[in-house]
N, C-alpha and C positions, 0 to 999 in steps of 0.2 A: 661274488661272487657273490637260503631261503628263508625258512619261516617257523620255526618255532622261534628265528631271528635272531639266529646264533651266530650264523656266520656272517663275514663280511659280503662275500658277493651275493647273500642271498637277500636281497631284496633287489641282490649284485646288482656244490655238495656232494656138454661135460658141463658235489657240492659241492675287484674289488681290489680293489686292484692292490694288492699288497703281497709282501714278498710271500725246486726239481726237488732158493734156497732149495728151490729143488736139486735133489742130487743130479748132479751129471750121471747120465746114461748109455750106456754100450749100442741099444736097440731100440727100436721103433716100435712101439705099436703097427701090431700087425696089420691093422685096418686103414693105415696108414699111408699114404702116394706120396711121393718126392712132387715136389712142384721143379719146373724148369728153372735154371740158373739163372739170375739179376742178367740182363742184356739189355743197350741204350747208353745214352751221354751220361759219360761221369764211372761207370761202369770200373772196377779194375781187377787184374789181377787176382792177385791175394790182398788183403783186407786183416788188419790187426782182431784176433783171438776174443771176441766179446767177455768183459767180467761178468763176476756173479750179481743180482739183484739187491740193492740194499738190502742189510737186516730189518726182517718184517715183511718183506714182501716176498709172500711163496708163491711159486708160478708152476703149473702142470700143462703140458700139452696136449690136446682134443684134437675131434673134428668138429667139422662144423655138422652134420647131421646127429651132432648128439648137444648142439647149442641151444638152449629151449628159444623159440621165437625168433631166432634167425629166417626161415623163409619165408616169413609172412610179413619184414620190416619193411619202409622203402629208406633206401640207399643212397637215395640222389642226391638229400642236402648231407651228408658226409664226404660224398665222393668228391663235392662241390667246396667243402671245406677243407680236405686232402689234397687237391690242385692248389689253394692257396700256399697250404702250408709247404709244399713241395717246391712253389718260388722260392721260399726260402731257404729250403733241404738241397735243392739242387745249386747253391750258391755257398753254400760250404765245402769245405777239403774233403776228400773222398777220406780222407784216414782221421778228420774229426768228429772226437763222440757224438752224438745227440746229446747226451748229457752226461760227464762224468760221475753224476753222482745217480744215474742210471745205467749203468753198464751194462744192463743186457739187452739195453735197445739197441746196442753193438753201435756204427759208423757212418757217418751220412754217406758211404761208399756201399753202406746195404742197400740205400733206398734212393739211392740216384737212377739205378733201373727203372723200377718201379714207379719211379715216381714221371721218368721220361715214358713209361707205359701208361700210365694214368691219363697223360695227353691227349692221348691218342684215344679213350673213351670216350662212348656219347653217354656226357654227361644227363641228359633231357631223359634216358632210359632205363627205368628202373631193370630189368634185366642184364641190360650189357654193364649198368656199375654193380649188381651182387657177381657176374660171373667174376669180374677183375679183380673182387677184394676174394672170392672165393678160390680165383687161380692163384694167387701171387701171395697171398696171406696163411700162414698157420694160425686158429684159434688156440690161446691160451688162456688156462684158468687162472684168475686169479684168488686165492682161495679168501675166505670171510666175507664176510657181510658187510656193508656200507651205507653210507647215506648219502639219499641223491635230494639235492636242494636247486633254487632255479634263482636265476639273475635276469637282467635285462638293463635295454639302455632308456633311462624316461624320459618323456618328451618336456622340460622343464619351460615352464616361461619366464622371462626375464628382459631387466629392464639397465639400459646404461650409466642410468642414475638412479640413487635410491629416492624412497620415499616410503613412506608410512605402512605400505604392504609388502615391498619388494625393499626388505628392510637389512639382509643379510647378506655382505659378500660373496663372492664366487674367487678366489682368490689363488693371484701366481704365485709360483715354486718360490720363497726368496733367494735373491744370489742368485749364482749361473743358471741355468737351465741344464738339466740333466745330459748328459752324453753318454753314446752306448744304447746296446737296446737295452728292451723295458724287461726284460725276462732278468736279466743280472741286478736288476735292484729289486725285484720283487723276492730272485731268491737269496738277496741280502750278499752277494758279489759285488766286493769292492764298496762295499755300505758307507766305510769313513770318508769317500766323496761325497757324499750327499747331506749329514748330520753337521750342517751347519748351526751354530749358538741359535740363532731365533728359529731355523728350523723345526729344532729338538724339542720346542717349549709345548706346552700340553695346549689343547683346543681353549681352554680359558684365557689362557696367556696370548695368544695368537687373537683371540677376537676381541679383546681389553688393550690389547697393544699397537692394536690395527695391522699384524704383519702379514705382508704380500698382498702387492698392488692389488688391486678389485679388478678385474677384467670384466666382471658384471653382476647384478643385484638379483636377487629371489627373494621368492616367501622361505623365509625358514626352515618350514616343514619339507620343502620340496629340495633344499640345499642341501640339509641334510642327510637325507635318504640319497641324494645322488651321491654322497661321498661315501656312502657302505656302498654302493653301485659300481663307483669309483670311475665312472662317466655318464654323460644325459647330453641332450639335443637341444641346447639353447632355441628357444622362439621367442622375436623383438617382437614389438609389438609394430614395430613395419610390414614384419612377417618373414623376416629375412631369419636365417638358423643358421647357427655354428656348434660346432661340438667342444665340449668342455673335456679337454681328454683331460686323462689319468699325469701328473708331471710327477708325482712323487709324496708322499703323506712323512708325517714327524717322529718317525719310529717309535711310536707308544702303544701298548697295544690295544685292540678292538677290545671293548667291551659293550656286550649285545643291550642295547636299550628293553627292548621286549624280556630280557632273562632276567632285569631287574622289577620289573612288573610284574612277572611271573611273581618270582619272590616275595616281593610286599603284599600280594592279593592283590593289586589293580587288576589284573587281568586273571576270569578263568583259568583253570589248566585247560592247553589244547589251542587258546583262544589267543597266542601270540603274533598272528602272521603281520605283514605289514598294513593290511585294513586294520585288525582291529588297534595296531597300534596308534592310526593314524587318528582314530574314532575318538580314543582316549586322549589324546593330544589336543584337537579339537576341543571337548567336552571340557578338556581342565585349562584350558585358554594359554597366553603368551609366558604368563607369570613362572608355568609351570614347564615351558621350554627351555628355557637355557640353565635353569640348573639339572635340570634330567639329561638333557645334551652334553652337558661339560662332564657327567656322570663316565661318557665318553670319550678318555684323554684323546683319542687316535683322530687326527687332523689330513684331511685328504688336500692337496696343492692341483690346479689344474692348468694346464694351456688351454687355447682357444685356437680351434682349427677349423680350417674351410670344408666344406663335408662334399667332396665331389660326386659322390654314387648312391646319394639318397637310399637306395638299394642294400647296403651294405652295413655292417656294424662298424662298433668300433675299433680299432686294434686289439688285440689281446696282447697276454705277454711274451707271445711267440714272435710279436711286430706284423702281422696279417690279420685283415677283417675278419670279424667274427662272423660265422651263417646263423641264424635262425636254427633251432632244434640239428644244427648239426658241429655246434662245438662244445668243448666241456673244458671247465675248468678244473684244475687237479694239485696235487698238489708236486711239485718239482724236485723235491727230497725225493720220491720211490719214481718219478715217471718223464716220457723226454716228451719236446713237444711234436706234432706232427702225429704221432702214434694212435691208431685206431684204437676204439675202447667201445667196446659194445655193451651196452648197458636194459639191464631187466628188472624193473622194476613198478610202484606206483606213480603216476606222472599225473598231476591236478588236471580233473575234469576229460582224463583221457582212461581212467580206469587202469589197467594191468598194460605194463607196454613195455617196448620193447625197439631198441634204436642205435643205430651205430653212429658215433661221435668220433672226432678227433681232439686229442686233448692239445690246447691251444692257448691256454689262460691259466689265469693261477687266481688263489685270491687267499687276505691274511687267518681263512676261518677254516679253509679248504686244506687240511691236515688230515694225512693219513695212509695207508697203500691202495684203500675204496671210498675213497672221500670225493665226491665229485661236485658241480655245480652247473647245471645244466645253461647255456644261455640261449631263451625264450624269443630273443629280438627286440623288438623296441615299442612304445609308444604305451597308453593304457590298456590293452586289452595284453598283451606279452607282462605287465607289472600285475596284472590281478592275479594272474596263472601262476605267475613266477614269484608273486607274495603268497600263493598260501602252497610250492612246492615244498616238501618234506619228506620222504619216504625212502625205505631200506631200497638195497639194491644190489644185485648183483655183479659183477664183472668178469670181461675174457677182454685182454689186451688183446691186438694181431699182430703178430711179427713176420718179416720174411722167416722161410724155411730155415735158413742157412742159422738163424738166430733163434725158433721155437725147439729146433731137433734138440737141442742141449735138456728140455724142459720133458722131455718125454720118460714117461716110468713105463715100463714092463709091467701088462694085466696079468 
């Protein structure tokens, strides 16, 4: 999961792979229309009472004609990223949460409708995707201010053997390979399967000890930027590419290379993004990598996987490809995955903007109730963007009706 180079995925924020109050009200805002009831596969019934929101996370219910920059966004790569994540909503129990430790995202039996309505959009139309998120959605505030940071997947070259430039491992999980999705070990579910003895040993220890097989060599620099990324797109030099997914990192935590730069005076204030740290890197040669790196306990493990759709990212921790400027990482203490999240803020080289997201990833930097981490997509020009994102930002979650009415206060 950006670039004052705080978080982990960020070189990934009315902002990596590392590990989910308003009063109830009587009435509705007046200005207020009922949307039609959830209809479609998976549909039931009655449906278990949605809880309240973590503590920390206040939610008000809007409209959309009072959401600044809602009719002017385009739709399409969220709605695109909403169908993903719905393969996977729509293959849950109609009476299990989205996330228990988000309860007012209420039951994948709210968004099996929905989500069988979604289908049936043309996706290619910017129109026909804001009417469907405009019929079927309440905007909710979420209240405070945040920080939006930006990820992407880099396009890494590497080689099967090392040698003199492609000097650093790429290296598998040790021990079993992980089982389960990827969302319960990022939010630290069931964590004592994974915290194996050499596991657990800090990034020094792990590259003096030689642990976990090599699956393939880099330059350094680029290894380890891909594990704050927490995946990249292997290229052989045959020309053939695999993806280096995310298997699992050694439970220590992130600490941001750039924030100790900061600190010492190596870098300007302002001047931490991943250029200029890459600059400085550079400029003070190999001598001055591995003990600034190992500065870093937090040790990323990867698989190697076939990459069938070129087109597409990489998993998040929802287990569905990530889109381009229409997924967001978040953090899974206050938020479920799938969940639209409309987001206003400054976006790198795009000025004042504004874009509806599904939150679909997590990452170990990405803490908070507006803590987001935007992902950019892939290759160098998505990593320039997405190293120097940073900026405040707003949020409105969308809920089905049946789940925002709870959020509504009386004007």
């Amino acid at each position: 999961m950006s670039p004052a180079i705080i978080p982990t995925g960020a070189f990934r924020a009315c902002v990596r792979p590392d590990i989910a109050l308003a009063a109830l009200a009587a009435l509705l805002i007046s200005a207020c229309a009922s949307l039609p009831a959830d209809t479609g596969a998976g549909a039931v019934p009655a449906r278990p009472v949605p809880g309240d929101p973590p503590a920390g996370l206040t939610l008000r219910t809007t409209d959309f004609s009072r959401v600044e920059g809602w009719h002017s966004h385009d739709p399409r790569p969220a709605l695109s990223a909403f169908l993903r994540s719905c393969d996977a909503i729509l293959r849950r129990p109609a009476d299990q949460p989205l996330n228990p430790r988000a309860p007012h995202a209420g039951h994948a039996g709210d968004w099996h409708g929905i989500c069988a309505e979604a289908q049936r959009v043309r996706s290619d139309d910017a129109a026909s995707a804001r009417h469907f998120f405009e019929t079927r959605f309440r905007p909710v505030e979420v209240s405070g201010e945040g920080r939006l940071t930006g990820y992407y997947e880099p396009l890494v070259e590497a080689r099967a053997y090392p040698d003199q430039e492609f000097s650093m491992a790429i290296r598998a999980r040790p021990g079993l390979r992980p089982a389960g999705d990827m969302s319960q070990l990022i939010a630290g579910i069931g964590a004592e399967r994974w915290n194996a003895a050499d596991e657990a040993r800090t990034r020094s220890e792990i590259e003096a000890l030689d642990i976990g097989v090599p699956l393939a060599w880099g330059r350094p620099i680029d290894v380890f930027f891909m594990q704050i990324q927490g995946s990249g797109r292997l290229v052989f030099d045959d020309g053939s590419q695999r993806r280096a997914a995310f298997a699992a990192h050694n439970g220590h935590p992130y600490v941001s290379i750039g924030r100790l730069l900061l600190d010492r005076g190596e870098l300007p204030p302002g001047q931490a993004s991943k250029q200029h740290i890459e600059s400085w890197l550079h400029r003070n040669g190999p001598a001055a990598w591995t003990p600034l790196f190992n500065e870093n306990p937090r040790y990323v493990f990867f698989d190697l996987q076939d990459i069938p759709d070129p087109n597409t990212g990489p998993l998040g921790s929802q287990g569905v490809p990530l889109t381009p400027m229409g997924s967001l990482a978040v953090d899974p203490a206050f938020h479920a995955w799938g969940v639209p999240v409309f987001v206003r803020g400054e976006v790198s080289g795009q000025g004042l903007w504004s874009g509806l997201l599904i939150a679909q990833d997590a990452g170990g930097a990405i803490t908070g109730p507006v803590r987001g981490d935007l992902f950019f997509g892939w290759g160098h020009e998505a990593g320039e963007t997405a190293g120097r994102q940073n900026s405040f930002a707003r949020w409105h979650i969308l809920l089905p009706e049946r789940l925002a009415v709870r959020f509504a206060r009386v004007s």
